[in-house]
C-alpha positions as CSV (number, residue, x, y, z in Angstrom):
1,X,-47.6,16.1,-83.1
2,X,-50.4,16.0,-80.7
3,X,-53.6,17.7,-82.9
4,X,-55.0,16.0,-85.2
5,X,-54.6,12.7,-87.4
6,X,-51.3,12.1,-88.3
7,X,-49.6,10.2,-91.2
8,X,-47.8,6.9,-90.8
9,X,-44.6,9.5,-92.2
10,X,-45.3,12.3,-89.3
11,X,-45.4,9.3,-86.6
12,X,-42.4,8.4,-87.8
13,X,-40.8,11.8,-87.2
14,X,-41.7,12.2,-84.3
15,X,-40.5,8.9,-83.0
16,X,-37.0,10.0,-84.3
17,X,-37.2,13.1,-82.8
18,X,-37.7,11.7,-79.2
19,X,-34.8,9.6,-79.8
20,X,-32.5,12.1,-80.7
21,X,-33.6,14.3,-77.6
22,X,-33.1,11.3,-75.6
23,X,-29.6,10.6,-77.5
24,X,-28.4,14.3,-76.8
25,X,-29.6,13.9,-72.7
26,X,-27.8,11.5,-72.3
27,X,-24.3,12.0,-74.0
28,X,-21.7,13.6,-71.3
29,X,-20.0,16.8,-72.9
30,X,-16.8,16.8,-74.4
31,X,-15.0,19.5,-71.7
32,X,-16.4,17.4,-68.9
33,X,-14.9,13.9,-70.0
34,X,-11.5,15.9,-71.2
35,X,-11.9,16.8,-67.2
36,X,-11.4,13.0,-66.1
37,X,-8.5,12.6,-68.2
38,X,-6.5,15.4,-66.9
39,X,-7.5,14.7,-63.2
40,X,-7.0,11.1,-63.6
41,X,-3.1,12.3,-65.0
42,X,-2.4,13.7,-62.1
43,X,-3.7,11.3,-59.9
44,X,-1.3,8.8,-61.9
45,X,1.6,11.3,-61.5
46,X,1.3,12.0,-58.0
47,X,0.8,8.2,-57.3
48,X,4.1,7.8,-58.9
49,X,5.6,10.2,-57.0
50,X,4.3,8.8,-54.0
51,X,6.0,5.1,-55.3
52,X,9.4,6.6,-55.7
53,X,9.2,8.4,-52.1
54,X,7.8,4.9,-50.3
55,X,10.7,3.4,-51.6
56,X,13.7,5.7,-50.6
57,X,11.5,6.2,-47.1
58,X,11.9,2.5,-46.9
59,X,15.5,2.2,-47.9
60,X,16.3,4.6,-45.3
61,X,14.4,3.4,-42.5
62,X,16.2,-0.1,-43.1
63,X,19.4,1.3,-42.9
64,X,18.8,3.2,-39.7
65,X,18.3,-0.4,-37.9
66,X,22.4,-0.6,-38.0
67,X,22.5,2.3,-36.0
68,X,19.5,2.0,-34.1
69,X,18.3,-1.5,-32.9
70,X,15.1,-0.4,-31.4
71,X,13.5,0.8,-34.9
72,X,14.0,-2.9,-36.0
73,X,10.4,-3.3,-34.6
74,X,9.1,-0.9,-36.2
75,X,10.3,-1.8,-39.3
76,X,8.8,-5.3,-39.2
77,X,5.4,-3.5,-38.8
78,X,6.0,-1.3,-41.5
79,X,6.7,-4.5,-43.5
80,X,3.8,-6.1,-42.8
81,X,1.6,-3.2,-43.6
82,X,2.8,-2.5,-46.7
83,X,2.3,-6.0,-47.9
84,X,-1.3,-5.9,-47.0
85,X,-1.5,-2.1,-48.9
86,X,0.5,-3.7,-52.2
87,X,-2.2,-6.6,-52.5
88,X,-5.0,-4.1,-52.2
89,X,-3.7,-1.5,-54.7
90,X,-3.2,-4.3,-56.9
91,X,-6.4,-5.5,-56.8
92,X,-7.5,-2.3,-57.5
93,X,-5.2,-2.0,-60.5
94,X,-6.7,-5.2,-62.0
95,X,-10.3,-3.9,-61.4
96,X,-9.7,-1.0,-63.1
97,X,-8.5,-3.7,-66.1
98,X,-11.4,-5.4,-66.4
99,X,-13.4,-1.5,-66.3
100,X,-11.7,-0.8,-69.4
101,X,-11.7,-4.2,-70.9
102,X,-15.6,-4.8,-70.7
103,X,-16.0,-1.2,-71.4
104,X,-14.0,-1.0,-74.6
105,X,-14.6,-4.6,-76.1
106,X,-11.3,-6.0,-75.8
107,X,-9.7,-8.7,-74.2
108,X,-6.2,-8.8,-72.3
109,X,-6.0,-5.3,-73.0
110,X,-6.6,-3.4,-69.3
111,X,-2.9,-3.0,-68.7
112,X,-2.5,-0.8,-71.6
113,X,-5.1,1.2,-72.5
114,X,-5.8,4.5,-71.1
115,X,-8.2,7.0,-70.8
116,X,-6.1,9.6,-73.0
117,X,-6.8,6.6,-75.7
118,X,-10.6,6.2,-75.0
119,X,-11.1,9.7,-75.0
120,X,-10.1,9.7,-78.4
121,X,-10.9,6.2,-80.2
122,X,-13.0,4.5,-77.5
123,X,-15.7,5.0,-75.0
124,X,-15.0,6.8,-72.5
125,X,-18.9,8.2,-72.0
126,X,-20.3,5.0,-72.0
127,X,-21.6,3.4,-68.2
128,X,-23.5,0.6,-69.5
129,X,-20.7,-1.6,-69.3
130,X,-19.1,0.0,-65.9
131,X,-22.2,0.0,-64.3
132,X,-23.2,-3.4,-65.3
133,X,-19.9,-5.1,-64.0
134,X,-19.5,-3.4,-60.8
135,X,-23.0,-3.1,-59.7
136,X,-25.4,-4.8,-61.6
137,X,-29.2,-4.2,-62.7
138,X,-30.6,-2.3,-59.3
139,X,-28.3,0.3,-57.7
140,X,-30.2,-0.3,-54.4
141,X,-28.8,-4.1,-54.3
142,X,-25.3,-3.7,-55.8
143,X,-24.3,-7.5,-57.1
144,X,-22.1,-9.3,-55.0
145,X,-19.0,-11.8,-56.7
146,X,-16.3,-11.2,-59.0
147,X,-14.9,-7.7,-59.9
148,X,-17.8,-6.2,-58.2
149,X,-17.7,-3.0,-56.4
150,X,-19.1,-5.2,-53.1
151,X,-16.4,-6.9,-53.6
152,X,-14.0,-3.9,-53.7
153,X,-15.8,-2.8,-50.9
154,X,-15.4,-6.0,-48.4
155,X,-11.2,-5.9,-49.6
156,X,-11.2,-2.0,-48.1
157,X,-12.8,-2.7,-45.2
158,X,-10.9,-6.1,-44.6
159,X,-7.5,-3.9,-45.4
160,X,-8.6,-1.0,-42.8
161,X,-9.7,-3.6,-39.8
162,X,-6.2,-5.3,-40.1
163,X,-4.0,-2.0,-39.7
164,X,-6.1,-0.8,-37.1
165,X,-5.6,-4.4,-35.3
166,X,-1.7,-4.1,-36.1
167,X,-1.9,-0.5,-34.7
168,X,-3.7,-1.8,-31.7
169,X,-1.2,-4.6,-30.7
170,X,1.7,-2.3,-31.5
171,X,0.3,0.4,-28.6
172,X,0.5,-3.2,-26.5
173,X,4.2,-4.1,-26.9
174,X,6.7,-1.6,-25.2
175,X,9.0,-2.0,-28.3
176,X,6.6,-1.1,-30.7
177,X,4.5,1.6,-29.1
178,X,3.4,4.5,-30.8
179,X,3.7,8.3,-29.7
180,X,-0.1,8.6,-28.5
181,X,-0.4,11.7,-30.7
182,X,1.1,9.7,-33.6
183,X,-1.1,6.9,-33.0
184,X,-4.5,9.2,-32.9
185,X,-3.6,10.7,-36.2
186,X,-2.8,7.6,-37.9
187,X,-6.2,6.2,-37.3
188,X,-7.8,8.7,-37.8
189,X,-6.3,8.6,-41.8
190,X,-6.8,5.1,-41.9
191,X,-10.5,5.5,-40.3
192,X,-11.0,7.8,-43.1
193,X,-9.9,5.6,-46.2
194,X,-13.2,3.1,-44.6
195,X,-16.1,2.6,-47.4
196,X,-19.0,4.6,-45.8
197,X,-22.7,4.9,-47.2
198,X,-23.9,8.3,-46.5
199,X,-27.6,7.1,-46.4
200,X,-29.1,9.2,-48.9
201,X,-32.1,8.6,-51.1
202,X,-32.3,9.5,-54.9
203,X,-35.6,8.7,-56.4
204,X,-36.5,6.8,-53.5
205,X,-33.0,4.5,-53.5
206,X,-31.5,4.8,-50.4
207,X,-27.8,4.6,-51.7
208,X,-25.4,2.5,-50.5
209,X,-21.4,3.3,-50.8
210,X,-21.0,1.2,-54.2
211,X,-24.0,3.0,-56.1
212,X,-22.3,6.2,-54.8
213,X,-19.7,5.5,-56.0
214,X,-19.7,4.0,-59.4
215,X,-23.1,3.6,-60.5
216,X,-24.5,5.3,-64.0
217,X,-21.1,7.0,-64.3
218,X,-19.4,7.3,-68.0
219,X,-15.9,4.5,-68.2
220,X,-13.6,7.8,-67.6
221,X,-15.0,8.9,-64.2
222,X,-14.7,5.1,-63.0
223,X,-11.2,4.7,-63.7
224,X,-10.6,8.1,-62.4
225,X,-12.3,7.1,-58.7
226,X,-10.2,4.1,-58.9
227,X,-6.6,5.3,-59.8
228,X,-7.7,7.8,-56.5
229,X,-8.5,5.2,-54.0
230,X,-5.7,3.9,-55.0
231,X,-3.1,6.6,-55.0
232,X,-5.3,7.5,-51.3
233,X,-3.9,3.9,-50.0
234,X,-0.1,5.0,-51.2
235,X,-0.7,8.3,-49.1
236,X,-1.3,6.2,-46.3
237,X,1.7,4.3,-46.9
238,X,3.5,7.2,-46.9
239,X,2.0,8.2,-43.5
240,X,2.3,5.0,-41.8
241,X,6.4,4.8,-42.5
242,X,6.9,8.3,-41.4
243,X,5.1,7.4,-38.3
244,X,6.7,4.1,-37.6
245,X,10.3,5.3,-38.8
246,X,10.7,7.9,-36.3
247,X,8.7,6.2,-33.1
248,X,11.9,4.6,-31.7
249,X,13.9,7.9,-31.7
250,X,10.3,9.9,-30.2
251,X,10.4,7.6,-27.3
252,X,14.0,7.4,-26.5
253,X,15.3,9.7,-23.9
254,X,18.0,11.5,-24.6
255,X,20.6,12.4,-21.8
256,X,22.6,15.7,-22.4
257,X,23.9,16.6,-18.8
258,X,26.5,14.6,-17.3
259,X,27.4,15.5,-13.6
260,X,29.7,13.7,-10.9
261,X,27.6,12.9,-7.6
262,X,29.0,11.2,-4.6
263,X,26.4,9.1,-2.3
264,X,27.8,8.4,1.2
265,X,25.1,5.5,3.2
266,X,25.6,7.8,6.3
267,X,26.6,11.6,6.1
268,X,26.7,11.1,10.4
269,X,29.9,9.4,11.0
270,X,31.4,9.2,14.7
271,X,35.2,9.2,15.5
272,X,36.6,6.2,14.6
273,X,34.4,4.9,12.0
274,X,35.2,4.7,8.7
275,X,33.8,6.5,5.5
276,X,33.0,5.4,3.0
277,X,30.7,7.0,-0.7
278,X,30.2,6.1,-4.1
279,X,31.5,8.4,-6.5
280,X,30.0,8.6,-10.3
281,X,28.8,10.4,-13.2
282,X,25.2,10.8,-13.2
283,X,23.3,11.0,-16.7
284,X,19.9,13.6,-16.8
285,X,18.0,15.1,-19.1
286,X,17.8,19.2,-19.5
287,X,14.6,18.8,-21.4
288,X,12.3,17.0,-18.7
289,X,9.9,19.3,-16.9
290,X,7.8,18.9,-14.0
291,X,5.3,18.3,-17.0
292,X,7.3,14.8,-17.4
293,X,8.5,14.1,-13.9
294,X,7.5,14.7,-10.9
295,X,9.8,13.7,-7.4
296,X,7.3,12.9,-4.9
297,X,8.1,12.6,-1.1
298,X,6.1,10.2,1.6
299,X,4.6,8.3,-0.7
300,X,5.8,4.3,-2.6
301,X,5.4,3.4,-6.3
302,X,1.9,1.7,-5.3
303,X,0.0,5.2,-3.6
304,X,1.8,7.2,-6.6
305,X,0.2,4.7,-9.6
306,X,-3.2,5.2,-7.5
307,X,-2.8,8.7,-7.6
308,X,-1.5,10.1,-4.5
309,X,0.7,12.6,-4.9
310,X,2.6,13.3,-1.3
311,X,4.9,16.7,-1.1
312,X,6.4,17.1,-5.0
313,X,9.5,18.3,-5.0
314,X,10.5,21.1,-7.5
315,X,12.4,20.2,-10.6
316,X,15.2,21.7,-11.9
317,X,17.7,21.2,-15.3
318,X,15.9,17.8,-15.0
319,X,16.7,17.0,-11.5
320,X,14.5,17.5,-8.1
321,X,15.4,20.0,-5.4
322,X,14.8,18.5,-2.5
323,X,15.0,21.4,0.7
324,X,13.7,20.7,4.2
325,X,14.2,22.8,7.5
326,X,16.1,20.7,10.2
327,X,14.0,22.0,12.8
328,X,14.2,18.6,14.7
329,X,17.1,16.8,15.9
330,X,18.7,12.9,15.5
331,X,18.1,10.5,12.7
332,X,15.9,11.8,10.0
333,X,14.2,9.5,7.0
334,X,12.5,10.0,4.2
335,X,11.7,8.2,1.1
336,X,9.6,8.6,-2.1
337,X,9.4,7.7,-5.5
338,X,10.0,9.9,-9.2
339,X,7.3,9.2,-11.1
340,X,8.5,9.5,-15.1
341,X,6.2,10.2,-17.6
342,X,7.7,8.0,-21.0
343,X,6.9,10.0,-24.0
344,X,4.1,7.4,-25.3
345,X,2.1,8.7,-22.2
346,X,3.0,5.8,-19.6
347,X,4.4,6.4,-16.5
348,X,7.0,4.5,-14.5
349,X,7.5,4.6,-10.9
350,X,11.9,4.8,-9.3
351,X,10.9,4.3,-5.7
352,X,14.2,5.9,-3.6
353,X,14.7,6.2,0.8
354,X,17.9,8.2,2.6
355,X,18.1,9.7,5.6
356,X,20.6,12.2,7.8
357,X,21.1,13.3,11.3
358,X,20.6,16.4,12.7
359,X,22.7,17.2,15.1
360,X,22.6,20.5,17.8
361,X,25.5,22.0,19.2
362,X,24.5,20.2,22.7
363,X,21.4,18.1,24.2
364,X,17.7,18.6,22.4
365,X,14.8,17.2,23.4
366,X,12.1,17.6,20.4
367,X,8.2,17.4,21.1
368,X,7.1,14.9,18.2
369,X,3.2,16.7,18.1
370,X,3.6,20.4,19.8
371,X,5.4,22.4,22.0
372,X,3.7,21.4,25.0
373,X,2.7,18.2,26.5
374,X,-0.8,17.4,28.0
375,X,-2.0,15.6,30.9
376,X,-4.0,12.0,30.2
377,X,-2.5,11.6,26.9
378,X,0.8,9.9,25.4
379,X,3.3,13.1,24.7
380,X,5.8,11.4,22.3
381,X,9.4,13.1,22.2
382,X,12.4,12.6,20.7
383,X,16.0,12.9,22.3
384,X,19.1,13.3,21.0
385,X,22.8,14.7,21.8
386,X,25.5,15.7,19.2
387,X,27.9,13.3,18.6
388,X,26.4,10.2,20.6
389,X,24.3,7.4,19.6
390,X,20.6,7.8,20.9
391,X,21.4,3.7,22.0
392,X,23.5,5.5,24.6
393,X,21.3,8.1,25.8
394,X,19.8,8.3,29.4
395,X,16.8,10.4,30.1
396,X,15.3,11.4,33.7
397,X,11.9,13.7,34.1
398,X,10.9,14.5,37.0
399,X,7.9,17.4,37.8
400,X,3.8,17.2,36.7
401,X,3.9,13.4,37.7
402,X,5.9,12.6,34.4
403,X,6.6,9.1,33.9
404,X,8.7,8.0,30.5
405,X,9.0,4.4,28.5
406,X,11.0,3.7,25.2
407,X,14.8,4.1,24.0
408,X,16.7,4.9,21.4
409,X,16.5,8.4,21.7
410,X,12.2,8.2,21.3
411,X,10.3,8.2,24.4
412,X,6.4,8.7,25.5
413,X,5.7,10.9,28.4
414,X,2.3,10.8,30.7
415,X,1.8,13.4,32.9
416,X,-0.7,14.2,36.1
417,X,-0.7,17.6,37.0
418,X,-0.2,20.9,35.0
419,X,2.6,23.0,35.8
420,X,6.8,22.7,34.0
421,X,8.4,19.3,34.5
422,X,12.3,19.1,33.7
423,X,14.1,16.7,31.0
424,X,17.6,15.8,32.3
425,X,19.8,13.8,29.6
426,X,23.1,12.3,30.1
427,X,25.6,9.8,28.3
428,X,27.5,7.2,30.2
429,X,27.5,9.0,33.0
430,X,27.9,12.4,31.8
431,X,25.4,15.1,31.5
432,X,25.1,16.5,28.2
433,X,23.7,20.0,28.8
434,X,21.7,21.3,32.0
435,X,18.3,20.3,31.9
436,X,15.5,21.1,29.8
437,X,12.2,22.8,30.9
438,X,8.7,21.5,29.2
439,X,5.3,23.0,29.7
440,X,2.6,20.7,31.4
441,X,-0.9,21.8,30.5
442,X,-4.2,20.8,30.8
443,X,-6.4,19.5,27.8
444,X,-8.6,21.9,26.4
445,X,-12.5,22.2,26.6
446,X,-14.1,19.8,24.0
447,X,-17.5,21.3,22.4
448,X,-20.9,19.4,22.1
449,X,-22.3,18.1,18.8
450,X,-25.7,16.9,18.3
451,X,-26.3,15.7,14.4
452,X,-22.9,16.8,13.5
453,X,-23.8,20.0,14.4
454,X,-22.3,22.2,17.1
455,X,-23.3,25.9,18.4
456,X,-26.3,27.9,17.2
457,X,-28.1,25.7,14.1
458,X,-30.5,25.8,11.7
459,X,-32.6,21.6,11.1
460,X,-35.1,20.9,9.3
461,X,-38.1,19.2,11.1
462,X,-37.2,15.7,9.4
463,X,-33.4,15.9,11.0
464,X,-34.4,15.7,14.2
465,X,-35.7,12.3,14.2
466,X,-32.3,11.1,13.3
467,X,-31.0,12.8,16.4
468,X,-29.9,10.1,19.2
469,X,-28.0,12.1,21.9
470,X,-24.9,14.2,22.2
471,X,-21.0,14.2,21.7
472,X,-18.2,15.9,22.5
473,X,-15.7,16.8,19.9
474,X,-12.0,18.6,20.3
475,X,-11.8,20.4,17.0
476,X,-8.2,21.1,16.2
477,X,-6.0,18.7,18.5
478,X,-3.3,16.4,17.5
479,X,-3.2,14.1,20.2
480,X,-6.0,11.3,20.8
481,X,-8.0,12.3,23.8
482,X,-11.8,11.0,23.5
483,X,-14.3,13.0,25.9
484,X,-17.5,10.9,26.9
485,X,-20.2,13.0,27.5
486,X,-21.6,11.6,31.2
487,X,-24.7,13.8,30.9
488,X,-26.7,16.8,29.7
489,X,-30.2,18.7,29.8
490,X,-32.8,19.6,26.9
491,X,-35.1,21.7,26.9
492,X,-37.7,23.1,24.4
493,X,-40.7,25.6,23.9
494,X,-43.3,23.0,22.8
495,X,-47.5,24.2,22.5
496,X,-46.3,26.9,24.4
497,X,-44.9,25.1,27.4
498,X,-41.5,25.3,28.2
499,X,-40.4,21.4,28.8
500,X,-36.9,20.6,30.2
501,X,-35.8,17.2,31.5
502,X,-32.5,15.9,32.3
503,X,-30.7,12.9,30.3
504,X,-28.0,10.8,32.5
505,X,-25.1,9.7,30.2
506,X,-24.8,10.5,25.8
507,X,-28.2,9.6,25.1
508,X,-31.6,10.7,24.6
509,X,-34.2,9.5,26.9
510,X,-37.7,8.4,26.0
511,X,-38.9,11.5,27.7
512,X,-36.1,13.8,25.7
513,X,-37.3,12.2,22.0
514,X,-41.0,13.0,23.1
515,X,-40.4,16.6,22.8
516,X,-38.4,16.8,19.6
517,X,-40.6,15.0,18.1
518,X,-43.4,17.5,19.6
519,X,-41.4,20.1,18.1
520,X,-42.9,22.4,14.8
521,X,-40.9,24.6,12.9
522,X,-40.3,27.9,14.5
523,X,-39.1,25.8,18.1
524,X,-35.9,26.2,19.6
525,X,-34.3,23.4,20.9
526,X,-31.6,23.5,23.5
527,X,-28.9,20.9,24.9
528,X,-27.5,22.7,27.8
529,X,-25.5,21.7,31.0
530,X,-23.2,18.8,29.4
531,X,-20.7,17.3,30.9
532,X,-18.1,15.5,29.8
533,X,-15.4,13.1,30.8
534,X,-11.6,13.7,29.3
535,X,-8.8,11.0,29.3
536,X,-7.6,13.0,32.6
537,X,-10.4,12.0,34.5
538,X,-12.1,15.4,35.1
539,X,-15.5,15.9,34.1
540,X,-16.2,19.0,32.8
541,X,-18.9,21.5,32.0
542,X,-18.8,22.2,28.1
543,X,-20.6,24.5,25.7
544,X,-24.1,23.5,24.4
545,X,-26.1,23.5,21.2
546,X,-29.0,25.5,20.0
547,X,-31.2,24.1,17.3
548,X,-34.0,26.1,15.8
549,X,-36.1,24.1,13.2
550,X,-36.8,25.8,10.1
């Protein structure tokens, strides 16, 4: 064909030739478009199925209202999202109509023809006609208008904003919350039914969803893509009344232990008065963990939705154990909260109080801090005596220079000296026990601190300038007792020299900053003879710090 001259006959040959090569490229096999038909079947089938199931799922969840007012909700929301699914699928359905319609050539006839028919007397392998209608002349601007695959597109995404809206409003309203597991794989299945564009080129197109989707493909593979988006949005259906049928009996609680309890407002009752409880039967749950509630004690419903947690209490068959050692004497409170956690993931807070007396077999005097009390500070106590009201109780110390104030059984105690004062306790006049000896002692040595730092210490050169004088701190005592330091002495190797000078009161003097700030790295530094002042009144020689900059 390409030598030499040819004849007007041999052109012609070879111009039919290229047409039938061109012809056989592009005709789609027979086994391939027989392929369409049978997957399109059983798309068809199982979107039947899928009808048939919808529709008893429906029944029943309707039914279950009589029986179960809270899935009434529910129901509504199933309602309103199968309405929106229904006018999509049937937009679909009617897309797929005008496919075949355009494709085949005849009017009115999309609701009955099939691809079983077109297989056989129509066109199955033609996309001239599909392509044409739903996108157009350029598959990188898909048309936009009337039974276009834009248009398809804009009804999906419209469809998948508005249950994802409806599921959002639902996790709002306490009566139509969602299990948050539920909820996270419903979206995700809805998320997923979204018209994406992957973003890929062919022959320098970059592709958007519609071209992917339907354009240059043969009548059979269009219908086929569009009975499957279809039958997709009837598996969601499915999903979604599952899902919503059985959230109202997910979040329910459901109370299998009955027991009788009997709560009495004071379990301390003198003779004479009157008793009185509340006898009932208590509903709990065997099923609820420490994993779902938690009985916390010291703390309201305010600290415990911030996150403190106070002492938890361990749970048992449903129910917190509450067991403290009675240790101390008189009235005792507590309070607390149970903190429930509701199966969509919420919590809610039961804030609860009581209290009990402890009683002892004859007078106790408790220590509220230690075992001891200590001289300059307030020593609180309690007192109390079995069988009498602590309104009643009468309390005399004498030894150490103890004085006392306050009543009711709770007193603070200041004491003088060191040494064992005595705690006498009586009760209209008659002792109630011989009297009780407590331990007077002096407060311990505090420590110095300089930066925060106390003993032997590695700075850094640029810490010391931060440095403004010393403190005294009393690591590990429960009472309030604030030492001043009234003066101390530092000293430092600096060029060689050995430089001391003293610093009256806790801070440095101008002298005393003029040789840390003379001081390299490699100098000691030391804070020695300080003296501090206690809430006793004694001064008192305390340990020192040693700082070597590194």
């Amino acid at each position: 064909m390409g030598g030499g001259k040819e004849t007007p006959r041999q052109k012609m040959i070879g111009m039919m030739y290229l047409v039938l090569t061109a012809l056989l490229a592009m005709n789609v096999s027979k086994a391939v478009l027989k392929g369409y038909v049978t997957v399109n079947e059983s798309v068809v089938k199982s979107s039947k199925n899928l009808d048939e199931n919808n529709k008893r799922v429906t029944a029943s969840f309707e039914a279950a209202i009589n029986g179960n007012p809270a899935a009434a909700p529910y129901f509504e929301k199933a309602k309103e999202v199968q309405k929106q699914i229904k006018g999509t699928i049937e937009y679909i359905n009617k897309l797929r109509g005008q496919v075949m319609e355009a494709t085949e050539g005849i009017p009115g006839s999309g609701d009955t023809l099939t691809l079983n028919w077109t297989l056989k007397n129509g066109k199955i392998d033609s996309y001239d006609e599909p392509t044409h209608l739903l996108i157009g002349d350029e598959a990188s601007a898909p048309r936009d208008g009337e039974w276009s695959a834009k248009e398809l597109r804009g009804k999906l995404d419209q469809l998948n904003a508005s249950i994802i809206s409806t599921m959002d409003k639902m996790q709002q309203d306490p009566k139509t919350k969602l299990y948050p597991a539920d909820y996270e794989q419903l979206k995700k299945k809805v998320l997923s039914l979204k018209p994406v564009s992957s973003g890929e080129e062919e022959d320098g197109i970059k592709m958007e969803w519609e071209s992917e989707t339907f354009y240059h493909l043969p009548e059979g593979a269009v219908v086929c893509n569009l009975n499957k988006l279809a039958a997709d949005l009837k598996s969601l259906e499915a999903e979604i009344l599952g899902i919503f049928s059985s959230a109202s009996g997910k979040l329910a609680i459901k109370f299998d232990q009955l027991t009788a309890k009997v709560i009495a407002p004071s379990s301390y009752i003198q003779a004479g008065q009157q008793y009185t409880a509340d006898i009932f039967i208590a509903a709990s749950s065997s099923k609820i963990s420490a994993e779902d509630m938690k009985v916390l004690i010291g703390v309201d419903s305010s600290e415990a939705a911030a996150g403190k947690e106070g002492t938890s209490v361990p749970i048992e068959a449903g129910m917190g154990k509450y067991l403290v050692g009675t240790g101390g004497q008189g009235e005792q409170t507590y309070k607390g909260v149970i903190k429930y956690k509701n199966p969509d993931g919420t919590f809610k807070y039961y804030p609860f109080s009581a209290n009990y007396m402890v009683a002892a077999p004859a007078v106790a005097v408790q220590l509220v801090k230690m075992n001891v009390m200590y001289i300059g500070v307030d020593n609180p106590i309690m007192v109390s005596a079995a069988g009498v009201s602590p309104t009643d109780l009468q309390v005399n110390i004498s030894g150490c220079g103890a004085t006392k104030t306050g009543s009711g059984g709770k007193f603070v105690v200041r004491a003088t000296s060191p040494g064992t004062c005595m705690v006498s306790v009586s009760a209209k006049g008659k002792s109630q026990g011989p009297p009780i000896p407590i331990r007077v002692k002096k407060i311990p040595d505090p420590v110095a601190k300089v930066g925060g730092k106390t003993g032997n210490v590695d700075v850094k050169k640029v810490e010391l300038a931060a440095i403004g004088g010393v403190g005294a701190e009393l690591a590990g005592f429960d009472f309030d007792a604030k030492f001043i330091v009234v003066g101390f002495e530092l000293s430092a190797v600096v060029k060689g020299a050995l430089k001391s000078v003293p610093c009256p009161g806790n801070s440095l003097s101008a002298e005393a900053r003029s040789i840390l700030s003379s001081a390299g790295v490699g100098s000691k530094i030391f804070f020695e003879n300080v003296k501090a002042k206690g809430p006793d009144g004694t001064v008192r020689n305390i340990p020192g710090v040693t700082l070597k900059v590194k």
